[in-house]
C-alpha positions as CSV (number, residue, x, y, z in Angstrom):
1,X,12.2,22.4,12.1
2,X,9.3,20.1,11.5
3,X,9.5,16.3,13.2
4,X,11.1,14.1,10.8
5,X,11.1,10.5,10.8
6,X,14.5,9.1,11.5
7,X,15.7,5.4,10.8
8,X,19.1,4.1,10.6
9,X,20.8,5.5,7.6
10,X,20.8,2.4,5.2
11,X,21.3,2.3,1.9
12,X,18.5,4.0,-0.6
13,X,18.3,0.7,-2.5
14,X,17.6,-1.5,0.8
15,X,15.3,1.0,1.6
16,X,12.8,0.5,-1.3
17,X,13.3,-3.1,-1.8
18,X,10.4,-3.5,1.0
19,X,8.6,-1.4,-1.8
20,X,9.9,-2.8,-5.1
21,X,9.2,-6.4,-4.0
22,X,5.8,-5.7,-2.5
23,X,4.5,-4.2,-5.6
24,X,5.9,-7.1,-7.4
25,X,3.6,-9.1,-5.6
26,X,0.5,-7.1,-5.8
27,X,1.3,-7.5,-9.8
28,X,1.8,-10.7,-9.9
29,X,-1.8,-12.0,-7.4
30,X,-3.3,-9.0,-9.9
31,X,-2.0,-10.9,-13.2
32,X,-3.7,-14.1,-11.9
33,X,-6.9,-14.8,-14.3
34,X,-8.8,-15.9,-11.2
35,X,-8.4,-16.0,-7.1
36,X,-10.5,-18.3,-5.5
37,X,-11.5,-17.7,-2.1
38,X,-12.2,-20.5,0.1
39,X,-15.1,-18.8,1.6
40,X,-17.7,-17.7,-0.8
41,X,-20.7,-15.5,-0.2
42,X,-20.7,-12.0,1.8
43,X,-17.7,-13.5,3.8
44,X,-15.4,-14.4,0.7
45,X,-16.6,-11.0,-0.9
46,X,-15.5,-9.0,2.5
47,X,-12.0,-11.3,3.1
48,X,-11.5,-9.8,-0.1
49,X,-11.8,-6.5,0.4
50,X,-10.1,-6.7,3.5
51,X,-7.8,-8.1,1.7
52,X,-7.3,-5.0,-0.6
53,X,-7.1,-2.6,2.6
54,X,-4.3,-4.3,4.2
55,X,-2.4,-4.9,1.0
56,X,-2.2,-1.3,0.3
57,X,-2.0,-0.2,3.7
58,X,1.5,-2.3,3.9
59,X,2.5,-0.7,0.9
60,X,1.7,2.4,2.0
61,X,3.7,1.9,5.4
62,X,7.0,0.7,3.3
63,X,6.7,3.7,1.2
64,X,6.8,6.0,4.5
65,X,9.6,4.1,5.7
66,X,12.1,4.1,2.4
67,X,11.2,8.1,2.1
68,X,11.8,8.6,5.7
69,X,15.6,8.1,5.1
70,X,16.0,10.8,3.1
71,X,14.4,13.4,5.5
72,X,11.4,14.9,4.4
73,X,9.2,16.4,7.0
74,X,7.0,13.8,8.6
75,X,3.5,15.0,7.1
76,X,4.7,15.3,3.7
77,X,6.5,11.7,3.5
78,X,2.9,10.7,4.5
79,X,1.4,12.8,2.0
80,X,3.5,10.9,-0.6
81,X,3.5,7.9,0.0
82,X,-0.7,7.8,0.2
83,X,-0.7,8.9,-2.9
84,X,2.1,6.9,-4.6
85,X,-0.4,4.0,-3.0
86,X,-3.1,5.6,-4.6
87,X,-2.0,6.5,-7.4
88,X,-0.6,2.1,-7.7
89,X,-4.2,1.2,-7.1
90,X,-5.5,2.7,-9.9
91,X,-2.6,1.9,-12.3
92,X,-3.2,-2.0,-10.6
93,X,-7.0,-1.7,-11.0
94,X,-6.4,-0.5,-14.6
95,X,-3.8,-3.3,-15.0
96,X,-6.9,-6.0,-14.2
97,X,-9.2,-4.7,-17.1
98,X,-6.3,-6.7,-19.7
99,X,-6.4,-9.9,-17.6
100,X,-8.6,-12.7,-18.5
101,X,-11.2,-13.2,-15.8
102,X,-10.6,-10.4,-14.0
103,X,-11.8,-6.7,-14.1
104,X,-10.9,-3.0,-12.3
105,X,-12.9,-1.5,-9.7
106,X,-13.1,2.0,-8.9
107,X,-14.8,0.3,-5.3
108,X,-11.5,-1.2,-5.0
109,X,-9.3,1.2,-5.5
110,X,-11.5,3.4,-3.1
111,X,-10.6,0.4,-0.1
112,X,-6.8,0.4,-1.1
113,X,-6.7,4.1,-1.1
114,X,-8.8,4.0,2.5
115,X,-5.8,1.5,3.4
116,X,-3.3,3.6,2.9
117,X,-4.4,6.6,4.9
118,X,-5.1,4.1,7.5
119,X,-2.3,2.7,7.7
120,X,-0.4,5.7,7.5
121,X,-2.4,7.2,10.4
122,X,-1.5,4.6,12.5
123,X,2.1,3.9,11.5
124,X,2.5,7.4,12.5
125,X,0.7,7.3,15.7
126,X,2.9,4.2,16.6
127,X,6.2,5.7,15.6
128,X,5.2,9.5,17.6
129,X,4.5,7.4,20.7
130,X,7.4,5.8,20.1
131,X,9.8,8.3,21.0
């Protein structure tokens, strides 16, 4: 039987409100007409960025952990949940385009999607060593 991951058994709606509330927050800092960085130049441009990879890479780590209660086999919650990232990114990124001052990236959504599997690589490293 594959390795599953295996959390407490809590309820499915505490499980995703990690999820639901992050993503309300990725809409909300997405639905602002501007962010200012207080650094500008290459380093305000790569904070950014860096910003976009760990955003999506927490996401990506909640999803893995509210599908893990429900026991799918370890590399197929991972599979899902990079792509429900992914597949958020691009709806976000598409989201942007009807906000004043701001626009999509297919560049971005390429860092959040790089987040995701990075995160997920090493969220699953972590918990494998863990037991």
């Amino acid at each position: 039987m594959p390795t599953m991951f295996r959390h407490k058994q809590v309820h499915p709606i505490l499980r995703w409100l990690p999820v639901l509330a992050w993503v309300a927050l990725i809409y909300w800092l997405s639905d602002q007409p501007q962010l200012d960085s207080p650094i500008s130049g290459a380093w305000g441009m790569i904070l950014r960025k860096l910003a976009h990879l760990i955003e999506y890479g927490v996401l990506t780590v909640f999803i893995i952990r509210a599908i893990a209660g429900d026991k799918i086999p370890r590399q197929r919650t991972v599979i899902i949940a990079v792509i429900v990232s992914i597949l958020y990114a691009m709806g976000d990124e598409i989201h942007q385009i009807f906000v004043d001052g701001r626009r999509g990236s297919g560049v971005d959504v390429l860092i959040d999607g790089f987040g995701a599997m990075l995160a997920s690589i090493i969220y699953t490293r972590w918990r494998s060593r863990r037991k």
